[in-house]
N, C-alpha and C positions, 0 to 999 in steps of 0.2 A: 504494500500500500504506500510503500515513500520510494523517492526517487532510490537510496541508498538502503536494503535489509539489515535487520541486525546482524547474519553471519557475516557479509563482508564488512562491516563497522569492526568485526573481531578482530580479523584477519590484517587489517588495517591498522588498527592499535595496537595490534599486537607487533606489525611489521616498523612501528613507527613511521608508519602514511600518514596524510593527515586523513579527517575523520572527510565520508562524501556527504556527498548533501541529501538533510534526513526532510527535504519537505513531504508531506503527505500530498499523493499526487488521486486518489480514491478514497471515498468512505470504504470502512474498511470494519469487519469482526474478526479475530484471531476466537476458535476455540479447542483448549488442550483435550488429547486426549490420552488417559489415565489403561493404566494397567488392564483393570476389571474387562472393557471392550474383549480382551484376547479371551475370556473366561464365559461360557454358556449362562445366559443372564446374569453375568457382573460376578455371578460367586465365584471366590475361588478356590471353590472345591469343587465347581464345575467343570465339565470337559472342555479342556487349552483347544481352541481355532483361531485360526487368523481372521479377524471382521473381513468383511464382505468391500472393499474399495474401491470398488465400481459403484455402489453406491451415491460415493462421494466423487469420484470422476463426473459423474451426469452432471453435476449442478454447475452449471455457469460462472464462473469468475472463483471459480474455488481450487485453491492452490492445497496440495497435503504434503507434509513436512513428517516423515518419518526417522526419526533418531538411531535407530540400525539398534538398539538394544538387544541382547540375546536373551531376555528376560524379562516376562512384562513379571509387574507385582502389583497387588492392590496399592493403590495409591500411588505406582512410579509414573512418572510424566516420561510416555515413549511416543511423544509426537505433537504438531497441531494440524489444524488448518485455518488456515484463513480466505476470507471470502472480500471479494471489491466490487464494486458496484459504481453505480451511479449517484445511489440514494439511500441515505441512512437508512430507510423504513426500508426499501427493495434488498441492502444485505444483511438486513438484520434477520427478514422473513426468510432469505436462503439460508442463514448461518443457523438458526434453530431448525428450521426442516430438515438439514445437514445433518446435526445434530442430536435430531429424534430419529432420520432414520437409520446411523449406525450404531446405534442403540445407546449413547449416553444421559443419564438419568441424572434427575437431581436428588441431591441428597432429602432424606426423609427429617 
């Protein structure tokens, strides 16, 4: 969603570059996604599959950010995606549709 992502700001400060330019160029939703996804309804003591990511290829302006982890675990951040648009309200309404349908839940 900005001109410059946060991995190459890394890469960048890390290299002593200077930093690129962080303008916001799209509205924009980031949503993580957590361990439980790999796990048959969130539990995990359910049967380990890999979420379905096709799912999330269909929707329009959604980018998926997967961390290579060899390990999901309840609660470990092994990913995002985020979604751009046009309009706050048009990626808000992808990024939750997104987000219900490779099954991420809110907490009870």
């Amino acid at each position: 969603a900005c001109v410059t992502d946060q991995f190459e700001q890394q890469v960048r400060a890390l290299c002593g570059l200077p930093l690129g330019d962080a303008t916001q160029h799209s509205p924009s939703v980031m949503v993580n996604l957590l361990g439980e996804l790999w796990f048959e309804n969130g539990d995990p003591a359910g049967a380990y599959r890999e979420p379905d990511w096709a799912l999330l290829y269909a929707v329009p302006g959604l980018r998926l950010h997967l961390y290579g982890k060899h390990e999901a675990r309840h609660g470990r951040k092994m990913g995002h995606f985020t979604v751009i648009g046009n309009g706050p309200k048009e990626v808000l309404a992808r990024a939750l549709g997104a987000r219900r349908d490779i099954g991420v839940r809110d907490e009870d």
